[in-house]
C-alpha positions, 0 to 999 in steps of 0.5 A: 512528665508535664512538658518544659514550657518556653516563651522566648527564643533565649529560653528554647536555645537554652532548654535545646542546648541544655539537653543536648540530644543526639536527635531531636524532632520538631513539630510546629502547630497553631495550637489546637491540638487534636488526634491529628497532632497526637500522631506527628508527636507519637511519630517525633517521640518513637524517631528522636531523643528530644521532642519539641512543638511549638503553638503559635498561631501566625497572623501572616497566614491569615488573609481574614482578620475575622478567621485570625481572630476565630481561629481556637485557642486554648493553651491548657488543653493543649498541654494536656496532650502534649503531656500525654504524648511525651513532648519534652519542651512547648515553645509557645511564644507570643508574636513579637518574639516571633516577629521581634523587628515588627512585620517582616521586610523581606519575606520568602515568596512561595512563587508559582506553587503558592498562587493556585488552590489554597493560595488564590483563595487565600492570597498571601497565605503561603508568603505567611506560612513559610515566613514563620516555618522558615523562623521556627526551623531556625529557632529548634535547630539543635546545631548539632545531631539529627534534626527531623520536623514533623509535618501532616500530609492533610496540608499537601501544598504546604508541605509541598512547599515547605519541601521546596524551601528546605530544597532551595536554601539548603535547610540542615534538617529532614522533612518527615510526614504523617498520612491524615487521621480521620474520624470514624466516618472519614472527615480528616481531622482538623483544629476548624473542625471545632467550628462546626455545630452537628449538622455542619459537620454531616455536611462536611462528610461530602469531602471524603465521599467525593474523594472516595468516589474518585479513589475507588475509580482509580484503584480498578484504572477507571475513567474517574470522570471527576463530574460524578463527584462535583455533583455530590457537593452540588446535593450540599447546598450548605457546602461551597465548593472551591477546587476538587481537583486531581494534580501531579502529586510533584509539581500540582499542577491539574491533570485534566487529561486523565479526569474523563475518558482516560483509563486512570493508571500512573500516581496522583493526588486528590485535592479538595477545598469547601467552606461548609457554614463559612468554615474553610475545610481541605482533604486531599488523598494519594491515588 
């Protein structure tokens, strides 16, 4: 059955409370869907009674006018999937819905875990981020029942830090994650991934075996002496390398230690940024 489309706030507390489920599980996206996406809404559709997404692709993220405008939208095909995927409502509102009094005045502030990796590249990013997730949390809220949004782990800081704010203001709903899906030779799947001719997209193959590299080391408690997979991009003169890093996976903050001599043990996480043909690409993988 062909999702219920709504555009205003009015219209998605109506379609909600109209259902009235017992659970509902929300998934917010940018648009753009891929396999990625498929698998948030297959997990929403299998956990809840009503499933609903959004596409809205917020300004405030963007530190670049030029990526804003680039980034791909294209709300028919979208459709198609979320048809496929048994969604039952798209909330695809245009920006003053969203951000109906103008830009925001008071916006949350993603504080120190929102100024390292993606957030000095990108200053600014984070603040934007939870601006529009902290609305739509509010907007698909069904008031009553379970409520669970969906969430993918490719975009670690920032489910780290959606956590975080649901934490902190007390949010009535569950976070749920979904590990990465990837293509066949490994590049995690992303709605940038489209910006990329053929041979950009080989390039970008070094991401994963950068993180493979790293992750086998760490499976047999090796030293993972993360130079060996600096050098790998330094063999991809396409490839410009912002932070291959390995972090606390709580607080990410870098553990330096462990990254040389150290035989690895414990839990970490392995993130990675690069621009391959200006495209700004992320991974990262639990070790």
């Amino acid at each position: 059955m062909t999702p219920m489309i709504v555009h205003t706030r009015e219209e998605l507390k109506s379609a909600i409370a109209h259902a009235n489920p017992k659970s509902l599980g929300f998934v917010p996206t940018m648009g753009a869907l891929h396999e990625g996406h498929e698998r948030l809404f297959d997990k929403a559709r299998a956990e809840n009674e009503l499933v609903v997404i959004s596409i809205f692709v917020n300004e405030l993220q963007f530190n670049d006018a030029q990526d804003y405008a680039n980034y791909p939208r294209d709300l028919d095909t979208d459709l198609v999937m979320a048809t496929r995927a048994g969604v039952d409502i798209v909330f695809a509102p245009p920006a003053e819905e969203i951000y109906h009094a103008g830009k925001p005045l008071i916006q949350l502030h993603s504080g120190i875990l929102g100024e390292m990796y993606e957030g000095a590249s990108r200053p600014g990013h984070f603040d934007g981020m939870l601006a529009v997730v902290a609305k739509l949390l509010h907007l698909a809220d069904p008031r009553q029942g379970e409520y669970r949004a969906y969430f993918g782990q490719k975009d670690a800081q920032q489910l780290a830090l959606i956590r975080r704010m649901v934490a902190d203001l007390d949010y009535p709903v569950e976070l749920c994650s979904v590990p990465i899906v990837r293509s066949a030779r490994g590049l995690a799947l992303s709605s940038r991934n489209a910006l990329l001719n053929a041979e950009q997209l080989e390039a970008a193959l070094v991401l994963h075996r950068a993180i493979e590299l790293i992750a086998s080391r760490a499976a047999r408690h090796e030293p993972l002496n993360i130079d060996d997979a600096l050098g790998l991009f330094q063999m991809e003169p396409s490839v410009e390398l912002d932070y291959f890093v390995v972090v606390d996976p709580n607080t990410l903050q870098e553990l330096a230690f462990i990254c040389q001599d150290t035989p690895f043990t414990g839990e970490a996480l392995i993130l990675v940024a690069a621009k391959v043909g200006g495209v700004r690409l992320i991974d990262n993988q639990p070790i």
